[in-house]
C-alpha positions as YAML, in Angstrom:
chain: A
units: angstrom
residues:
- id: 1
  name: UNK
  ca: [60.37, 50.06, 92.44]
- id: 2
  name: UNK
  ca: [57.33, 48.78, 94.72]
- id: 3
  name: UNK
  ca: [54.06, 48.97, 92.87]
- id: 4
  name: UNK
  ca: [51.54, 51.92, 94.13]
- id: 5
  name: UNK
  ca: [47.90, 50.75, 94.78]
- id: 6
  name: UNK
  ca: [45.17, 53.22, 93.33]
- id: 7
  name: UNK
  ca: [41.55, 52.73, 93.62]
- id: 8
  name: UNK
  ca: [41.07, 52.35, 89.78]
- id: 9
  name: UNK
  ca: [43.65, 49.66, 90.36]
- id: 10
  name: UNK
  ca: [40.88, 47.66, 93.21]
- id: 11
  name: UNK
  ca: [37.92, 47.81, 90.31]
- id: 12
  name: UNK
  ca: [39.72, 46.13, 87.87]
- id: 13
  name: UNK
  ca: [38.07, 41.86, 87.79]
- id: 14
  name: UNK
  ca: [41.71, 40.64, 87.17]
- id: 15
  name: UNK
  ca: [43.76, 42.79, 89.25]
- id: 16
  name: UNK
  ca: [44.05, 42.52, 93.37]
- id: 17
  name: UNK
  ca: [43.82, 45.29, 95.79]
- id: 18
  name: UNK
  ca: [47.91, 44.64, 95.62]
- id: 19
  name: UNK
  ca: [47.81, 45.20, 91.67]
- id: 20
  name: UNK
  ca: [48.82, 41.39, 91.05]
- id: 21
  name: UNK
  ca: [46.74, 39.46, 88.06]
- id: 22
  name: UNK
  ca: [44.25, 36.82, 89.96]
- id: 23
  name: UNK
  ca: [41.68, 34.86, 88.04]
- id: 24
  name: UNK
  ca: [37.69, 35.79, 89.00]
- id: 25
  name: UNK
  ca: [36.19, 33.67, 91.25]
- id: 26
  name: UNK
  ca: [32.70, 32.08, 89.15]
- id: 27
  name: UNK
  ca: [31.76, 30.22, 91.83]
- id: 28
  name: UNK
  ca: [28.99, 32.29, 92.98]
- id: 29
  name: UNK
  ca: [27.76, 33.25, 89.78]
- id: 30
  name: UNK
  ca: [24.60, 31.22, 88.89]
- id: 31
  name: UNK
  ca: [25.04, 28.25, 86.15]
- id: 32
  name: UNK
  ca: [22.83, 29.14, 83.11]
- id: 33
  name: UNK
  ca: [23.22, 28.28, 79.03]
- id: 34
  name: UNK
  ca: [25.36, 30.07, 77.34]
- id: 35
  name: UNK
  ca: [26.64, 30.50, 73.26]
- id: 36
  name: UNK
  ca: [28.72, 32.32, 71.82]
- id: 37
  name: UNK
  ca: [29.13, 32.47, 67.82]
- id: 38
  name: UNK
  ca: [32.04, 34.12, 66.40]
- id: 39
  name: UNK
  ca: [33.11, 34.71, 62.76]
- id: 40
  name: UNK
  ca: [36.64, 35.48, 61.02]
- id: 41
  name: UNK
  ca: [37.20, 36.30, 57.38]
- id: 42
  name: UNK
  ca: [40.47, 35.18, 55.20]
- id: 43
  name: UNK
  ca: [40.64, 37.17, 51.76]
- id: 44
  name: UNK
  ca: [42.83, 34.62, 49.43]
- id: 45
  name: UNK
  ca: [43.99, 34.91, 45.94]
- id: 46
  name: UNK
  ca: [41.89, 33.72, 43.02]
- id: 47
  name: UNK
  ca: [44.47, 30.90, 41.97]
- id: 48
  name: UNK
  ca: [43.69, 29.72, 45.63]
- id: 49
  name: UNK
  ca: [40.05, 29.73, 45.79]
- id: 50
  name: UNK
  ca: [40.40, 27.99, 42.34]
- id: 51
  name: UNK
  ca: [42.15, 25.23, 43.84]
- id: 52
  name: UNK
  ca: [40.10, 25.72, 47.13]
- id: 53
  name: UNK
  ca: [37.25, 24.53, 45.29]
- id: 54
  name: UNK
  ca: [38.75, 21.58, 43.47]
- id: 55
  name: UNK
  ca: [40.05, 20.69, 46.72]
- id: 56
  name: UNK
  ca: [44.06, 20.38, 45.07]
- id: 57
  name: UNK
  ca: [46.46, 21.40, 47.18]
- id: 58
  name: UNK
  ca: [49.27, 19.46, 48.05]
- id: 59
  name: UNK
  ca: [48.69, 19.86, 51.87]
- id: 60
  name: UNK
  ca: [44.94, 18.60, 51.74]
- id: 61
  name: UNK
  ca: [41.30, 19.54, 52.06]
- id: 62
  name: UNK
  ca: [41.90, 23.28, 53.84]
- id: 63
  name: UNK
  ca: [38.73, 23.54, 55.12]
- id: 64
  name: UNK
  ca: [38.49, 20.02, 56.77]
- id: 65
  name: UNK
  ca: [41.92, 20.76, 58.23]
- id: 66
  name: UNK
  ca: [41.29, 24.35, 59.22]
- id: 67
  name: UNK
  ca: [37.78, 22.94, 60.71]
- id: 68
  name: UNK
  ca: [39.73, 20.48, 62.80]
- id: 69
  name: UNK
  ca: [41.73, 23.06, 64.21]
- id: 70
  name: UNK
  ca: [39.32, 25.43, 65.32]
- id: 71
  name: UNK
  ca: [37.23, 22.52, 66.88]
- id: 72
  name: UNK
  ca: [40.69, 21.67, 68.53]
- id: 73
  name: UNK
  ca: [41.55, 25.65, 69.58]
- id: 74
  name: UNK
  ca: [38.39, 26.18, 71.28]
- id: 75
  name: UNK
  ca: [38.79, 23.12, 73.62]
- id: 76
  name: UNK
  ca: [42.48, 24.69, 74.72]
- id: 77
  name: UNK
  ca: [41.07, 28.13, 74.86]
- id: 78
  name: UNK
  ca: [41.45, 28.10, 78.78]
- id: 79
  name: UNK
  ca: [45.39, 27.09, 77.70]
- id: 80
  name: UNK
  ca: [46.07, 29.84, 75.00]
- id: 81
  name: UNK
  ca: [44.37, 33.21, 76.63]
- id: 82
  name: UNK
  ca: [45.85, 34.14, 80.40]
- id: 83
  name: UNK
  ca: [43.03, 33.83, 82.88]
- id: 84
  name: UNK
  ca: [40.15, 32.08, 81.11]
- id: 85
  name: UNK
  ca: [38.51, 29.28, 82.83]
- id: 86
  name: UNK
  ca: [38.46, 25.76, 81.48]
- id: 87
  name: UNK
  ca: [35.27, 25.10, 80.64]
- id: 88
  name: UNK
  ca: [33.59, 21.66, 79.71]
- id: 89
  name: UNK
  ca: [32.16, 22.53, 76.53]
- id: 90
  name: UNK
  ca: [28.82, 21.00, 74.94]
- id: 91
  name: UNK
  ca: [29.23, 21.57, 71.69]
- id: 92
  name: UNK
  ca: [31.66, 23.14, 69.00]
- id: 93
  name: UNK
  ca: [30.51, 23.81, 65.62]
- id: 94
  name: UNK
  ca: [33.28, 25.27, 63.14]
- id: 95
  name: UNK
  ca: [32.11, 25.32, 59.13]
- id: 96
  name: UNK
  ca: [34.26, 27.23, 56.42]
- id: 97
  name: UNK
  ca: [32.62, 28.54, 52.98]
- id: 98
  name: UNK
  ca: [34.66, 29.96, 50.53]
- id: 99
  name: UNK
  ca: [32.34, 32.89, 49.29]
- id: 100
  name: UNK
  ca: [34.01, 34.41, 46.53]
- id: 101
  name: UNK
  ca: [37.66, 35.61, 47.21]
- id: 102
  name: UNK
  ca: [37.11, 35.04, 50.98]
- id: 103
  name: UNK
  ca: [37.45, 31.97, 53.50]
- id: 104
  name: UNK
  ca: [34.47, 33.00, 55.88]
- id: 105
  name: UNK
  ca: [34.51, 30.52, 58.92]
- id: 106
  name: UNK
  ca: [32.03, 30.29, 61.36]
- id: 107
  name: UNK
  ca: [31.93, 29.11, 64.86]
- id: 108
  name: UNK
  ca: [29.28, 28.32, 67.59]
- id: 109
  name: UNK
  ca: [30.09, 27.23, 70.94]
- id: 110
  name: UNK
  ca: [27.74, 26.35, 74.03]
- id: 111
  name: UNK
  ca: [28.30, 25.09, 77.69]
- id: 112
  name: UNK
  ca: [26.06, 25.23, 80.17]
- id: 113
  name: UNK
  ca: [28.01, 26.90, 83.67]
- id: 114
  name: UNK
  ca: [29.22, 29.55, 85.53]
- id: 115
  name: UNK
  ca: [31.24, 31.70, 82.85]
- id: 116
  name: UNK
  ca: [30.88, 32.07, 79.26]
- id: 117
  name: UNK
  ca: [32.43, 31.00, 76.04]
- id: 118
  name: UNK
  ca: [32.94, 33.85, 73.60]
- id: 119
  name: UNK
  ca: [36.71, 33.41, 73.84]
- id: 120
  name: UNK
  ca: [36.60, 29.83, 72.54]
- id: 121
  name: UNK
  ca: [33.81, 30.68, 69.68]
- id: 122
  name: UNK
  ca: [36.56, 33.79, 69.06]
- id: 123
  name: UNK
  ca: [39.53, 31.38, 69.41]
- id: 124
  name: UNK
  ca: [38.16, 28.82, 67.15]
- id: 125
  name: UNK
  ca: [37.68, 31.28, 64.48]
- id: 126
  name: UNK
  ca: [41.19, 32.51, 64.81]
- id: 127
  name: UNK
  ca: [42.95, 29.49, 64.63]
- id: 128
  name: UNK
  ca: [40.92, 27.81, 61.76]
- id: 129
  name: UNK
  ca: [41.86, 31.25, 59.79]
- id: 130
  name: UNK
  ca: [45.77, 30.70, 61.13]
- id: 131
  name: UNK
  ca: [45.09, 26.99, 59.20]
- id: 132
  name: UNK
  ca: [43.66, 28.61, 56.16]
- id: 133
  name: UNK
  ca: [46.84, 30.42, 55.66]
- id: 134
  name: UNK
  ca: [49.24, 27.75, 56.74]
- id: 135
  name: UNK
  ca: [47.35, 25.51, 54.37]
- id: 136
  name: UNK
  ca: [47.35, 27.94, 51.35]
- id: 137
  name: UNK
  ca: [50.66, 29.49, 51.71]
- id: 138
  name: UNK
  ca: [52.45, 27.48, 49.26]
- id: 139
  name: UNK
  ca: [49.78, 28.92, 46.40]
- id: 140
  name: UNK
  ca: [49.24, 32.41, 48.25]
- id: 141
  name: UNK
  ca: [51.60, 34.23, 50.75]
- id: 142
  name: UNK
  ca: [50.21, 37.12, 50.73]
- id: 143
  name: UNK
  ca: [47.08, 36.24, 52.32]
- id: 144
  name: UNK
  ca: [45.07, 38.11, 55.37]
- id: 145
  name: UNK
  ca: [43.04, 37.65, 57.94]
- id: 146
  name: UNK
  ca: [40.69, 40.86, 57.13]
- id: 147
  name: UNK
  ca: [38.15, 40.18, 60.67]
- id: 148
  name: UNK
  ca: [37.73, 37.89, 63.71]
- id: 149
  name: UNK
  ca: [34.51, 39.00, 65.75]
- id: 150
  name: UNK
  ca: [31.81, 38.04, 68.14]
- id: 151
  name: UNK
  ca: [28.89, 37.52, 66.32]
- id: 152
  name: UNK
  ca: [26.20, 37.07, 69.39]
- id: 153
  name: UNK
  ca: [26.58, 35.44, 72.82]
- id: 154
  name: UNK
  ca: [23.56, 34.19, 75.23]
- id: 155
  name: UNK
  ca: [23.45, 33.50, 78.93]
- id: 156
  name: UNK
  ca: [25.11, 35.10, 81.86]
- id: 157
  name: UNK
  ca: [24.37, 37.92, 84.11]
- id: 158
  name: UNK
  ca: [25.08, 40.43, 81.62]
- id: 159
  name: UNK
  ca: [22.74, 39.32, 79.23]
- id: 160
  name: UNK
  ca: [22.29, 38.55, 75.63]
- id: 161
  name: UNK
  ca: [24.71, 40.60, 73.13]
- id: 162
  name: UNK
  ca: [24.34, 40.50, 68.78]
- id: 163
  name: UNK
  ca: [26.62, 42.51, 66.40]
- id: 164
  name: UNK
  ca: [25.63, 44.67, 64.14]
- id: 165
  name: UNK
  ca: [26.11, 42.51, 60.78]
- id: 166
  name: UNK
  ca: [26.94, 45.62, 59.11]
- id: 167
  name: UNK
  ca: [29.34, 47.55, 61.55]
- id: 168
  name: UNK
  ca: [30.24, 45.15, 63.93]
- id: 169
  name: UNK
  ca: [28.90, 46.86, 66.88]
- id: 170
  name: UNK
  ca: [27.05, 46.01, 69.53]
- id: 171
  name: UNK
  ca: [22.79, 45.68, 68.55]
- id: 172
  name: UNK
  ca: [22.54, 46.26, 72.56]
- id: 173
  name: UNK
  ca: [21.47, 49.59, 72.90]
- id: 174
  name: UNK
  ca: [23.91, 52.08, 75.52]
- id: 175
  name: UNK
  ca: [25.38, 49.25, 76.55]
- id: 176
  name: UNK
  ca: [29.32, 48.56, 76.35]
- id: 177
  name: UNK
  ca: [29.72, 44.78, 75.33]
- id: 178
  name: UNK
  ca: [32.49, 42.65, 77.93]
- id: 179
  name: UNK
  ca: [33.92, 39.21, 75.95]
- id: 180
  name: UNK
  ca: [33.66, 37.52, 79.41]
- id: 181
  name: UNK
  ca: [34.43, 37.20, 83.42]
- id: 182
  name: UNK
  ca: [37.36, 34.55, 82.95]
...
């Protein structure tokens, strides 16, 4: 069955007037800084912080590993999410903390050019939690991922954005909050 056109269809950034996924075209939009700093949470069993802490696991240090592979996630962010840009990142900052029960990692990512990068601060926090687990697993299957979030972003035309720290929402007031224009 031929796909119909409608005019909520023609508004959409990644759909054509024929309803077919297309990629936005950045190259008009001005270059400027931008960050992004994103934030996921792994809740992990005491025995595993324990041995968190003494760094014993049979795998290795998890958060060296899990930092390695957020560094690594954000630089194939354009590769993992359909439609993102590849962007030629400055600088990608991933630390991990264990605060208590939790693994709280932390990412911060800057380029300076025509689209942002709070899918590869998000992605970076994802994947380092996805190493957490694999890491841990042996100790602790029943571990979660309890948050991955956008922390703040700067730069672009739609300006500066910072969450809430307590609710996760947006600190921009009436304004809805876009990841990005991939």
């Amino acid at each position: 069955m031929p796909r119909r056109r409608t005019a909520a269809k023609s508004q959409l950034t990644h759909v054509d007037s024929a309803g077919k996924l297309k990629m936005v075209d950045v190259g008009d939009k001005p270059v400027s800084q931008r960050t992004a700093i994103a934030e996921a949470s792994v809740r992990v069993s005491a025995e595993l912080a324990k041995a968190i802490r003494a760094n014993s696991l049979k795998k290795g240090d998890v958060l060296s590993v899990a930092q390695l592979a957020g560094v690594m996630a954000a630089k194939k962010t354009g590769e993992l999410i359909p439609l993102c840009h590849p962007l030629m990142l400055q600088k990608i900052d991933v630390s991990l903390h264990l605060r208590g029960s939790h693994v709280v990692i932390r990412s911060e990512v800057k380029t300076e050019g025509q689209t942002g990068v709070e899918m590869e601060a998000l992605t970076a926090a994802a994947v380092a939690a996805l190493a957490v687990i694999d890491m841990g697993k042996s100790i602790d299957r029943s571990m979660v991922i309890e948050s991955v979030r956008l922390l703040s972003k700067t730069g672009g035309t739609k300006g500066d954005y910072a969450a809430d720290k307590r609710s996760g929402r947006s600190l921009r007031s009436g304004a809805r909050f876009q990841t990005r224009t991939c």
